[in-house]
C-alpha angles and dihedrals in degrees: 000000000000130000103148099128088040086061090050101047091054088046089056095047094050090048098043085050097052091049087049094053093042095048102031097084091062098049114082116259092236084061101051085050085054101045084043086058104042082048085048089054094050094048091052087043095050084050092055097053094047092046085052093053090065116114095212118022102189084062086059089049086045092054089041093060107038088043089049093058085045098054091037085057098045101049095238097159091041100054081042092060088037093070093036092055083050102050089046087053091055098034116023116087094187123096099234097108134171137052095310090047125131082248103059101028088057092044096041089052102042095054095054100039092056092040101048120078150055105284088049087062110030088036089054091048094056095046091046090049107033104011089242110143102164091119095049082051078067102048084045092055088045100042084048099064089035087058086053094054091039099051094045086070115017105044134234081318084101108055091052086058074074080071092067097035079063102052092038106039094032084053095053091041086053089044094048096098085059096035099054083052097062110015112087122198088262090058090057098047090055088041087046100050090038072063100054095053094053084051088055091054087047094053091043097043109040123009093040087032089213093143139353107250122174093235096167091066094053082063087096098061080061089073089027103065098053079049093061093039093063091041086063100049096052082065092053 
């Protein structure tokens, strides 16, 4: 069992946050909504790339779809803004409450944003296989100057987003031995570019605050296009 570069990332989540919380209060508000939106444009911009590199894009809409109805059903954004909303109840001192709240927003995109994407899942799998973390050494470095930026802004929301990391990325590490049986290289780059639409939805929705998209719910289209990929190919 490996879960070295789980343990960093969540080390360099809990550090950048609490940079961010120690030094926010000195930089101008006017800084840390610009560094929120240039962080919301690359977001949308690193999407964008992963969505292009699909081989075929209808299976991503189809797993978008289907995922969609799945994650509306099953309430994904909505549990997701439940334990945020707990955990701001137990943990948050300032007086911004509810399910828009600082709290929850930082929290809400935080977790998605360092779960979602390629190096989350490939990088998990090697660690959970090999023992090789060094790409999750990358998203660590990454995730750790995006949790300064975050948590300038958006609170302590954002450390306790290391609570699901732990739970997503340690669970895939656990599963490698299973995933790397069944999931081709077809599969993730469906699964990949599914990803990179969902990055696109967070950037849109809630760093660049366009308009408001239930992206929590899109989580399930993530399991569902390798699914239709190897649909496809047992009728080849």
């Amino acid at each position: 069992m490996h879960m070295t570069g789980t343990i960093i990332n969540i080390i360099a989540i809990l550090v950048g946050s609490g940079i961010g919380l120690l030094f926010g209060s000195r930089i101008p508000e006017k800084f840390k909504s610009t560094i929120v939106a240039g962080m919301g444009l690359f977001t949308v911009s690193m999407g964008m790339q992963m969505f292009f590199n699909s081989e075929n894009q209808l299976i991503v809409l189809g797993a978008l779809i289907v995922g969609t109805i799945i994650g509306e059903w099953l309430g994904i954004e909505d549990r997701l803004q439940d334990v945020g909303l707990k955990l701001e109840k137990r943990f948050s001192s300032d007086g911004d409450t509810g399910a828009g709240s600082r709290f929850v927003r930082g929290f809400m995109v935080s977790s998605l944003l360092f779960c979602i994407g390629p190096m989350a899942i490939l990088g998990s799998i090697q660690d959970g296989l090999s023992g090789d973390y060094n790409l999750l050494a990358v998203k660590s470095t990454l995730d750790g100057f995006a949790s300064i930026a975050f948590a300038s802004t958006l609170g302590i929301g954002v450390a306790f987003s290391s609570m699901i990391v732990l739970f997503y990325q340690g669970g895939i590490s656990l599963l490698a031995g299973a995933l790397s049986a069944i999931i081709s290289d077809p599969m993730m780059s469906e699964m990949t570019a599914t990803g990179g639409v969902i990055l696109v939805g967070l950037g849109i929705s809630n760093l660049l605050e366009i308009k408001k998209i239930r992206v929590g719910n899109f989580l399930p289209a993530l399991v569902v296009a390798p699914l239709i990929v190897w649909v496809i190919s047992s009728f080849q």
